[in-house]
Backbone as JSON, one array per atom type, in Angstrom:
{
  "sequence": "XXXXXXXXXXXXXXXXXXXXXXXXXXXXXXXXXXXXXXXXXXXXXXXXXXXXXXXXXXXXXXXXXXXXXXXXXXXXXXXXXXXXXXXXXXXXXXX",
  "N": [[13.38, -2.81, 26.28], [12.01, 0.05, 24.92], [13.03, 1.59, 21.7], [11.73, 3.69, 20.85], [10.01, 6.91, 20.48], [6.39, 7.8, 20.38], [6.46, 9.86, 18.35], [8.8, 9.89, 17.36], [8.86, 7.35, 15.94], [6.79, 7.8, 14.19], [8.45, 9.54, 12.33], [10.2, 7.99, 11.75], [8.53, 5.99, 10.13], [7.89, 7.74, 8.32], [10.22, 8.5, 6.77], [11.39, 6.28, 6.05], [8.87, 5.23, 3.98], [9.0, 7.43, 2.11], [11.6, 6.82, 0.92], [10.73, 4.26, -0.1], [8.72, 4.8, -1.82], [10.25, 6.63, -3.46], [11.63, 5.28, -4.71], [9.97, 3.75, -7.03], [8.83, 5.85, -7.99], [10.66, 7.27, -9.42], [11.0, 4.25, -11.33], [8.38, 4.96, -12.41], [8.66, 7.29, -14.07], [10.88, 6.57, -15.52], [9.61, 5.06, -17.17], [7.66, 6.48, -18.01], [5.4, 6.53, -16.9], [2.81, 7.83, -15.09], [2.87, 8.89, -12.02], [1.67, 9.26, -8.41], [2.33, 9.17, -5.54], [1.52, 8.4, -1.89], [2.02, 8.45, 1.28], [0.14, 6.99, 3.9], [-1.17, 7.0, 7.85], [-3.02, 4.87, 9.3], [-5.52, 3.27, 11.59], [-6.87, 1.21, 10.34], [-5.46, -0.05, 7.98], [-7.04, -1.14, 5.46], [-8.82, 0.64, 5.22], [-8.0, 3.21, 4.8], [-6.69, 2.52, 2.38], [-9.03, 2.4, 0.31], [-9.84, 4.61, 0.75], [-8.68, 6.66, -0.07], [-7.94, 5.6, -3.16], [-10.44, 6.46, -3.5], [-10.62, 8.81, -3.19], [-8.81, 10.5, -4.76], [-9.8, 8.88, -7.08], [-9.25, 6.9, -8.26], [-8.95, 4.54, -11.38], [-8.09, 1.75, -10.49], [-7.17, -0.46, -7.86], [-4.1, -1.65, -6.96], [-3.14, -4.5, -6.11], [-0.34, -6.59, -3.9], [-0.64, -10.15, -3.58], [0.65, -11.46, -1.07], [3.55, -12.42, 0.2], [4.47, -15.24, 0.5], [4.94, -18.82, 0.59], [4.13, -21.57, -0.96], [1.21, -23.69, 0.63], [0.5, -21.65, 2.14], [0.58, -19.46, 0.42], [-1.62, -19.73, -0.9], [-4.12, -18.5, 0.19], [-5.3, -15.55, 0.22], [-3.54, -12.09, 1.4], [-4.66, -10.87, 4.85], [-5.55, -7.72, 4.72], [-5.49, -7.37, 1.7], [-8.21, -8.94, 1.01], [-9.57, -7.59, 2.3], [-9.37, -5.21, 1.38], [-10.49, -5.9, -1.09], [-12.95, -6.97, -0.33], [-14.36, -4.86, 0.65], [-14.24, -2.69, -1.19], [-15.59, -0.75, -3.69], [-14.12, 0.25, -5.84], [-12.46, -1.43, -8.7], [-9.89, -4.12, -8.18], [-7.03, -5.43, -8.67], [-5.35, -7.85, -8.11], [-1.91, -9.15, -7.59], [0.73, -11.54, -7.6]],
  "CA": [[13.37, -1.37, 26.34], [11.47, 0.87, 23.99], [13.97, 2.43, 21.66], [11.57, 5.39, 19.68], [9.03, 6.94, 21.59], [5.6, 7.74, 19.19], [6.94, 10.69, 17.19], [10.23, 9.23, 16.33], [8.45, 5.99, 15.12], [6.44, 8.3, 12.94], [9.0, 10.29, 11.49], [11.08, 6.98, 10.8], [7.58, 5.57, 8.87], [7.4, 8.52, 7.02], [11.64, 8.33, 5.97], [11.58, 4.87, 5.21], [7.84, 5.4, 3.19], [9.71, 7.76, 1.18], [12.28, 5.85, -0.01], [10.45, 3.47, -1.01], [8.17, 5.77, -2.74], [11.19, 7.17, -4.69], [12.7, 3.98, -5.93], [8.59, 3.26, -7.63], [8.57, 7.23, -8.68], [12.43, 6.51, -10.54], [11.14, 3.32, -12.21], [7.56, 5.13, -13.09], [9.34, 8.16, -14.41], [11.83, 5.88, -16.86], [8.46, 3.81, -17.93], [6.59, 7.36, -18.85], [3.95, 6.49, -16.21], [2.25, 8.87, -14.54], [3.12, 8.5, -10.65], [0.86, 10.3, -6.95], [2.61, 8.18, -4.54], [1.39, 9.15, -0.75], [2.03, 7.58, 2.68], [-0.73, 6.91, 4.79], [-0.62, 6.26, 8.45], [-4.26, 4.92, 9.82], [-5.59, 2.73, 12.34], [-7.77, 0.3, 9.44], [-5.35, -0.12, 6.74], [-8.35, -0.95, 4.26], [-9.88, 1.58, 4.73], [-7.29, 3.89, 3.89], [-6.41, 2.41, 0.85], [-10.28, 2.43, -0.29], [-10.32, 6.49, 0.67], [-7.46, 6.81, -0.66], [-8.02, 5.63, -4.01], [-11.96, 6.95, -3.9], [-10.41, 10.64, -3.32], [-8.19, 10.08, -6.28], [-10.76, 8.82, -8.72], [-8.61, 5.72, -9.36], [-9.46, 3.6, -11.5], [-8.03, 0.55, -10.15], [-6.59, -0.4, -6.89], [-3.36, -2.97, -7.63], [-2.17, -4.92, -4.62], [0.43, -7.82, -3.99], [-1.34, -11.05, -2.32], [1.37, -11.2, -0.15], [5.07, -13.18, 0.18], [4.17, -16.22, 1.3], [5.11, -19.56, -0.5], [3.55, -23.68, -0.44], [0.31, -24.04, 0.87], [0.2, -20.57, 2.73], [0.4, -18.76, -1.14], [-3.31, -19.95, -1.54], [-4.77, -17.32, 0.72], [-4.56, -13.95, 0.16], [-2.85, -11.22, 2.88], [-5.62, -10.23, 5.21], [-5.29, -6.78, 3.7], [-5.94, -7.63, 0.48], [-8.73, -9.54, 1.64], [-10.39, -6.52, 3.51], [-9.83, -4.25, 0.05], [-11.24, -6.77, -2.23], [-14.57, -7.2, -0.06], [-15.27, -3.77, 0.51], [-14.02, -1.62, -2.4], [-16.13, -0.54, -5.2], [-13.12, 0.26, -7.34], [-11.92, -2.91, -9.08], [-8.69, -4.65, -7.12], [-6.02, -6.02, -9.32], [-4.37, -8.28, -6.97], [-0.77, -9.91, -8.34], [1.6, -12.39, -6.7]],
  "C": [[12.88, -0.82, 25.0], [12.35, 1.86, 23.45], [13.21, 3.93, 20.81], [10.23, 5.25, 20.74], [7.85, 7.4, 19.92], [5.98, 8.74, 18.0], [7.99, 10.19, 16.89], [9.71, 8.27, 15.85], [7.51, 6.58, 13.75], [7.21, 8.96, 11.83], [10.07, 9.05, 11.01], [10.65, 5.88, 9.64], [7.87, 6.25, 7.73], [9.3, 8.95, 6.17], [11.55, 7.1, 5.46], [10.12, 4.68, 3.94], [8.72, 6.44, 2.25], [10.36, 7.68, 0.5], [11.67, 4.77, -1.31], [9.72, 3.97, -2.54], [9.28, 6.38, -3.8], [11.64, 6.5, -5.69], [10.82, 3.82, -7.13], [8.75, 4.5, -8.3], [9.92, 7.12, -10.01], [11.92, 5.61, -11.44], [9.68, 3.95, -13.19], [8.13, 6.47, -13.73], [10.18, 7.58, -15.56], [10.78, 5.35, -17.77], [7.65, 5.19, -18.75], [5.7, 7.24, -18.16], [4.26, 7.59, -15.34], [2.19, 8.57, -12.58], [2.64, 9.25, -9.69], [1.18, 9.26, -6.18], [2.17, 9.17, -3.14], [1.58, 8.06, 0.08], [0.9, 7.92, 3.51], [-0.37, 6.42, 6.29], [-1.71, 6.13, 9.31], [-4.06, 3.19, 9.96], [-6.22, 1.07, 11.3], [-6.99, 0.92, 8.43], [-6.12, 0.08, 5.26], [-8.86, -0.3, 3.63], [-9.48, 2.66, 4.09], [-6.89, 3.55, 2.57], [-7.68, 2.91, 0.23], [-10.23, 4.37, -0.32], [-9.49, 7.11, 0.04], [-7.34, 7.35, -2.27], [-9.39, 6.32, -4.28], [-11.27, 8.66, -4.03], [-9.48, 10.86, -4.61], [-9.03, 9.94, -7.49], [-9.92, 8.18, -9.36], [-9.35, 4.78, -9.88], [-9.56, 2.12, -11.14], [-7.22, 0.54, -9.07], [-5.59, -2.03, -7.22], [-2.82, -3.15, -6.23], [-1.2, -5.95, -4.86], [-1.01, -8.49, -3.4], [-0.39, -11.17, -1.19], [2.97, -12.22, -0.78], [5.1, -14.36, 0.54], [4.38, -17.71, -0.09], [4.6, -21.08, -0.18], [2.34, -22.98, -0.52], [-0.2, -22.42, 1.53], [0.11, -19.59, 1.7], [-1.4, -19.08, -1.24], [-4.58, -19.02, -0.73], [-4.44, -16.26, 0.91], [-4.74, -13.14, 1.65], [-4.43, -10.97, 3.46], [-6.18, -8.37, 4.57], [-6.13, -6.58, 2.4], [-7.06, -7.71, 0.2], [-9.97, -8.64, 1.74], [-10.79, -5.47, 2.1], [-10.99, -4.91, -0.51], [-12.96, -6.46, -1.38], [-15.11, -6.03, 0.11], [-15.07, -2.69, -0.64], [-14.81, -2.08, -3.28], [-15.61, -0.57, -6.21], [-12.45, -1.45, -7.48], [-10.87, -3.53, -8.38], [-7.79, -5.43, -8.45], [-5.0, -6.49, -8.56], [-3.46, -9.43, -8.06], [0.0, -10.53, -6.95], [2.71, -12.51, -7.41]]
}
């Protein structure tokens, strides 16, 4: 059984995207950094990040590679992956 129909699944993205966003805004706020956190919610991840950061005028786009540990650590998230090959802006991918 389907317990959220499409608007409740959005409005429980965009509560739980907020959170998280707060705890990152809290730690860049103690550090002195300068923090524009936004939630996106599109069909091609990628691509949103890339428009994302292009409408911004970031200089660098920082990702994880993903969570993954052994032999499955040696290839990065699809994601990642998808930034890296098509973004212009640089990628600073960490693990």
């Amino acid at each position: 059984m389907v317990s959220h129909t499409g608007v409740t699944y959005l409005v429980h993205c965009e509560n739980r995207a907020a959170k998280h966003l707060d705890v990152v805004r809290i730690a860049a706020e103690a550090a002195g950094v300068a923090f524009d956190g936004m939630h996106l919610f599109a069909e091609h991840r990628y691509a949103a990040i890339i428009d994302a950061a292009s409408q911004k005028a970031c200089d660098v786009i920082s990702m994880a590679s993903h969570g993954r540990k052994g032999v499955a650590a040696l290839v990065l998230g699809s994601e990642t992956q998808k930034v890296l090959t098509h973004s212009s802006i640089p990628v600073v991918v960490w693990r």
